[in-house]
C-alpha positions as CSV (number, residue, x, y, z in Angstrom):
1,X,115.1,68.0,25.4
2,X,114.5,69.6,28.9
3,X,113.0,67.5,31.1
4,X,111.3,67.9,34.4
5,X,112.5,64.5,36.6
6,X,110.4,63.9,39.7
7,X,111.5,61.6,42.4
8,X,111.3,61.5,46.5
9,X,113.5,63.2,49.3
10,X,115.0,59.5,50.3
11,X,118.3,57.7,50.0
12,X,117.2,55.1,47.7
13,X,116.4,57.6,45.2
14,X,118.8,59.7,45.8
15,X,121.0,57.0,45.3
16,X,119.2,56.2,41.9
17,X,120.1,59.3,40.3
18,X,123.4,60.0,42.0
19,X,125.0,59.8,38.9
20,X,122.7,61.5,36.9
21,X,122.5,64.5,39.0
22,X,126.4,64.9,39.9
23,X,127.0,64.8,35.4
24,X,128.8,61.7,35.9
25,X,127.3,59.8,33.1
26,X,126.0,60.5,29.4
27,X,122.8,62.3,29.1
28,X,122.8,62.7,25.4
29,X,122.4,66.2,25.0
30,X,119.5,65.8,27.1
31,X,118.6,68.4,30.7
32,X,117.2,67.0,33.7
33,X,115.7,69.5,36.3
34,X,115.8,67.5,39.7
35,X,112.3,68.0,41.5
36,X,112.3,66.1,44.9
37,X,109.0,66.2,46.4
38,X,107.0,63.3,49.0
39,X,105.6,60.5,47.0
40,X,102.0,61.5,47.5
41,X,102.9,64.5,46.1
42,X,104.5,63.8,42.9
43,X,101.4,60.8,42.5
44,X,99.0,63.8,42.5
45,X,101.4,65.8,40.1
46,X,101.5,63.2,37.8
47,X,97.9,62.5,37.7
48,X,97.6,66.4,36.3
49,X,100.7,65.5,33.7
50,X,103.2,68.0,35.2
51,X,105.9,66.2,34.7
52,X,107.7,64.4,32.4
53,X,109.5,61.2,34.1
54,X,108.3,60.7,37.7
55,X,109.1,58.0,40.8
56,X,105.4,57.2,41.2
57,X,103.2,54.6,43.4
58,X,102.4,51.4,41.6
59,X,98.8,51.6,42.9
60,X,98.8,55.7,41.4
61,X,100.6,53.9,38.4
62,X,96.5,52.4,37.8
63,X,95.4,55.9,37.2
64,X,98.1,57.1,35.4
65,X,98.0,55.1,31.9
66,X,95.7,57.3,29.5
67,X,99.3,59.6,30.1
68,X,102.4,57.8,31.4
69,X,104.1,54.2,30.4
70,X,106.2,52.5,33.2
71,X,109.6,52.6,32.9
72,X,111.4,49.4,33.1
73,X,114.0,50.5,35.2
74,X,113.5,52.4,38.5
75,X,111.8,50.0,40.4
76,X,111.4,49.7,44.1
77,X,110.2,46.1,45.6
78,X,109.8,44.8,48.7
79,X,111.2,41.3,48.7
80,X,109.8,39.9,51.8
81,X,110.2,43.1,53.8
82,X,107.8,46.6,53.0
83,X,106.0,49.1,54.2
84,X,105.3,48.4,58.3
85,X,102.0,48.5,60.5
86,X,103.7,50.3,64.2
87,X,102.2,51.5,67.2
88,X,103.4,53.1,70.3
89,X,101.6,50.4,71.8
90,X,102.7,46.8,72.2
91,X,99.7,44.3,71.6
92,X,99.3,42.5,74.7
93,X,97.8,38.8,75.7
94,X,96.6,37.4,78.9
95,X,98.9,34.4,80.1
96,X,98.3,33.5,83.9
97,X,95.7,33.4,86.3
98,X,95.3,36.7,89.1
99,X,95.2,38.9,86.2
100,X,98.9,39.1,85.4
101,X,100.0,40.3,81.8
102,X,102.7,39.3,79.2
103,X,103.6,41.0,76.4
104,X,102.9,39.1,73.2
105,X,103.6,40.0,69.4
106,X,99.8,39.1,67.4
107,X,99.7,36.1,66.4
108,X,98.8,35.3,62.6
109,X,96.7,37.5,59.9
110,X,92.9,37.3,61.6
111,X,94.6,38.1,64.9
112,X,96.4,41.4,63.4
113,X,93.0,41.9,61.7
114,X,90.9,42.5,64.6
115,X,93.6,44.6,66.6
116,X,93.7,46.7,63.6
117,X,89.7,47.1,62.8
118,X,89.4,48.8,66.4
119,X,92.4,51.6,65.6
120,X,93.1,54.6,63.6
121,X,95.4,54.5,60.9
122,X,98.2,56.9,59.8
123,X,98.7,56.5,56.0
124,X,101.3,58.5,53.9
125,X,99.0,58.9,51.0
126,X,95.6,57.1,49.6
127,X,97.2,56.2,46.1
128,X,100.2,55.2,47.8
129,X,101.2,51.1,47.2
130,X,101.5,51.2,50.8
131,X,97.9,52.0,51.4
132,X,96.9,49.4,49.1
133,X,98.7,47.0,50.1
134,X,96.9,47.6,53.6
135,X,93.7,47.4,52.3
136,X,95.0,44.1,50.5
137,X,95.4,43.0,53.7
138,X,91.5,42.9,54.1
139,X,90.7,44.7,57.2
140,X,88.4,47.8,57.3
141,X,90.0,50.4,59.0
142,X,89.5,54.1,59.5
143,X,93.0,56.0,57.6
144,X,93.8,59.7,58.1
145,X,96.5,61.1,55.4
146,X,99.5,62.3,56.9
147,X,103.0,63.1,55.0
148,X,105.2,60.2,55.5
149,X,108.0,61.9,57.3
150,X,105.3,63.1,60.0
151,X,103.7,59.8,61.0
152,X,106.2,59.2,63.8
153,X,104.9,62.5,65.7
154,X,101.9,62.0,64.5
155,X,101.3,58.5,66.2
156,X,103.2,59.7,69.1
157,X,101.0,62.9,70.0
158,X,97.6,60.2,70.3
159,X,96.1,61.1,67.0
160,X,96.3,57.9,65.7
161,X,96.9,54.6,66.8
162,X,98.9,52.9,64.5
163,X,101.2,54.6,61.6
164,X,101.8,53.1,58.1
165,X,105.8,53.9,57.2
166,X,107.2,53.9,54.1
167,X,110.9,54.8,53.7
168,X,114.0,54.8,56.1
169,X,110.9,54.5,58.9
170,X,111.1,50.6,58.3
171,X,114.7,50.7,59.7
172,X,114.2,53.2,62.9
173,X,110.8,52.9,64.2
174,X,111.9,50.8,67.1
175,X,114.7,52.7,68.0
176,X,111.9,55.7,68.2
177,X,109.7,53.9,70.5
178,X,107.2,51.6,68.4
179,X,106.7,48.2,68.0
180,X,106.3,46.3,64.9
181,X,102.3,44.9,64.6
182,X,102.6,43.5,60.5
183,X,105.3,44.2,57.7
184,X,103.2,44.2,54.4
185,X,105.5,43.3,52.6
186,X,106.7,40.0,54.4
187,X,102.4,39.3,54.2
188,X,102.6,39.5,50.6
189,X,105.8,36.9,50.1
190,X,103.8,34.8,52.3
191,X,100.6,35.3,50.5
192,X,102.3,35.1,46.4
193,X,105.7,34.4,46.7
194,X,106.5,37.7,45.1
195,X,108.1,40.5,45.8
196,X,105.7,43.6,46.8
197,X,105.9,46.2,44.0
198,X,105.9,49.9,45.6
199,X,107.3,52.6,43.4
200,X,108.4,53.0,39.4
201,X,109.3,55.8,37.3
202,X,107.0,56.7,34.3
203,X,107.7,58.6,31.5
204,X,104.8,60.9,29.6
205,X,103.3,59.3,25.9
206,X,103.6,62.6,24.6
207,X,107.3,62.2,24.3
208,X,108.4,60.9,20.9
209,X,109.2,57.2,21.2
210,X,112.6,57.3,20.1
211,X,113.6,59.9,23.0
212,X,111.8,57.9,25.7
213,X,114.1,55.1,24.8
214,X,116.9,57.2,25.5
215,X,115.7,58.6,28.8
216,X,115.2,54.7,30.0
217,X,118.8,54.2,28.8
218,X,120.0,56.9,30.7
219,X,118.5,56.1,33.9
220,X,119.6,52.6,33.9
221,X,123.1,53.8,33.1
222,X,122.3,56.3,36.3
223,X,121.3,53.6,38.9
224,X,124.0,50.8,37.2
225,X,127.0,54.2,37.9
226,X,125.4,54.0,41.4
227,X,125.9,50.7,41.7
228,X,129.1,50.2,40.6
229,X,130.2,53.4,42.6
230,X,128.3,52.3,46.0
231,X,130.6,54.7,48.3
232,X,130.1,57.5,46.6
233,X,126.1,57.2,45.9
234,X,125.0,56.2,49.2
235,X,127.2,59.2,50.5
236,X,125.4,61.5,48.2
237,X,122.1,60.3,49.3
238,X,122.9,61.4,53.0
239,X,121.4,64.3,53.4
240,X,118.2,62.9,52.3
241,X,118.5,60.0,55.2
242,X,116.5,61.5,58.3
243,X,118.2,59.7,61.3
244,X,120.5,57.2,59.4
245,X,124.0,56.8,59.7
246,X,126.1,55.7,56.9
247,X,126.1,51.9,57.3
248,X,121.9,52.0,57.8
249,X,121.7,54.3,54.7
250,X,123.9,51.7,52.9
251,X,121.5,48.6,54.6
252,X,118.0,51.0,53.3
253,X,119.5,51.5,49.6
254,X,120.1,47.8,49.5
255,X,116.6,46.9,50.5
256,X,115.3,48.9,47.4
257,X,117.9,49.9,44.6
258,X,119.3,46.0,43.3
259,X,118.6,44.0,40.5
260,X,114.6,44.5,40.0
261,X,115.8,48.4,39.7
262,X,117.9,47.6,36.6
263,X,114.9,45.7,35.4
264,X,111.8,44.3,36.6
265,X,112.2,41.1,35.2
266,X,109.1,38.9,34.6
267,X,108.8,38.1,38.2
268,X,108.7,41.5,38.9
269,X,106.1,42.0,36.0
270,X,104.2,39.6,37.2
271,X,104.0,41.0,40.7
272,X,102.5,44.1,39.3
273,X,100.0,42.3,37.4
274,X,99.1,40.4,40.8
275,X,99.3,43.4,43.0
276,X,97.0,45.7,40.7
277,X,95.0,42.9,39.6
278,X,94.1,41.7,42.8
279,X,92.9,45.6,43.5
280,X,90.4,45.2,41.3
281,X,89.5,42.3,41.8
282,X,88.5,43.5,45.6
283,X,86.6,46.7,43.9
284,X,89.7,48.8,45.1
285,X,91.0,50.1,41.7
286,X,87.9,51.0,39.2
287,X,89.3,48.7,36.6
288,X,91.5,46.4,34.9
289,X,95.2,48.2,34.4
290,X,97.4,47.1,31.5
291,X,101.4,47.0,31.9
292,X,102.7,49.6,29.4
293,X,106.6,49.6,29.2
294,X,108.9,51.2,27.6
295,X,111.1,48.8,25.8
């Protein structure tokens, strides 16, 4: 079969399907037809059913299962680190008498929560996991949609306050000028003890079972090539890493291509279950969201 393969303009998944898209592995007489495009993007394209294996959001995964099961390799998680809250600004805190100022990271999650409630907010897409993980976080704020490689100029110019990254973002922002205010993804370890589930790769229903079996196969055999072949992959994934040298490219890929993207595991089930779950619970997602995998 042909297939149409959708997956993001970064090193991590670039680094994924190194081997795949270099021939370096088996594809079983199948064809995949690269289509690199910002997460947001493919979300929306696999809403309509464009494609037929896509990186996706696990929060778009919720509106996706009438058409797509998840994957159970492909996974991007956040174990303790995630998507980040920056600003230009550095929150500050009076310390002395006469007026005089220190500068002071915010202190705990109701202390983040009213800096953030007064500011304008950056996000890279509304089905993103990033943006649900922010509203997780349970603070109203006011969000404008910006493409995720545009929130550092975008924060920068004064059109919003604070920026949401995603991506190689989380390694650079302070080398472009902006301070750390919350990493979502630390919050959540915190908050669950589980890693924070971000992206997956879904595969269409429509596909006879037999051959999704064999596309899962063959991406795990793609990111296990990469893997093995570090060097090589992460070199491959270059230029796809805006602003990254070689060893922070390696450091990003490591953050998000490792064991959970072999397989999920049951912790890392779990943490989907939580992570959705908990979205409905809070009237975020319209309804309850049953794991489908292809095993």
């Amino acid at each position: 079969m042909e297939f149409l393969l959708g997956h993001s303009p970064d090193p991590d998944d670039a680094f994924m399907f190194y081997a795949l898209a270099e021939n370096k592995i088996d594809t079983r007489g199948h064809t995949f037809h690269h289509i690199l495009q910002d997460i947001e993007t493919l979300n929306q394209r696999a809403a309509r059913g464009e494609l037929h294996v896509s990186a996706v959001s696990i929060h778009a995964y919720a509106y996706l299962t009438d058409r797509y099961a998840l994957l159970p390799c492909g996974a991007s998680m956040g174990d303790g680190y995630g998507p980040m809250l920056v600003s230009t600004t550095e929150p500050l805190a009076d310390v002395a008498k006469g007026g005089d100022r220190a500068k002071s990271a915010l202190r705990g999650p109701d202390e983040i929560r009213a800096w953030l409630s007064k500011r304008l907010i950056a996000v890279p897409g509304l089905r993103t996991s990033a943006y649900l993980a922010l509203k997780l976080f349970g603070v109203p704020v006011e969000t404008v949609v910006v493409p995720f490689d545009q929130i550092f100029d975008y924060v920068r110019a004064g059109k919003a306050e604070v920026g949401l990254l995603i991506h190689e973002g989380q390694l650079t922002y302070a080398q472009e000028g902006f301070h750390l205010i919350l990493d979502l993804g630390q919050w959540w370890k915190a908050e669950t003890g589980l890693p924070l589930p971000l992206g997956g790769n879904v595969i269409r229903k429509d596909i006879p079972p037999a051959i999704r079996e064999e596309v899962s196969e063959i991406l795990k055999e793609s990111i296990r090539y990469g893997l093995e072949n570090r060097l090589a992959g992460v070199k491959h994934s270059m230029p796809l890493a805006r602003g990254l040298d070689l060893k922070q490219a390696d450091k990003f890929i490591g953050m998000y291509v490792n064991d959970y993207t072999l397989d999920y595991g049951e912790q890392g089930r779990e943490a989907i279950r939580l992570f959705l779950g908990r979205g409905k619970e809070q009237g975020i997602l319209p309804s309850a969201v049953e794991l489908e995998f292809v095993e």
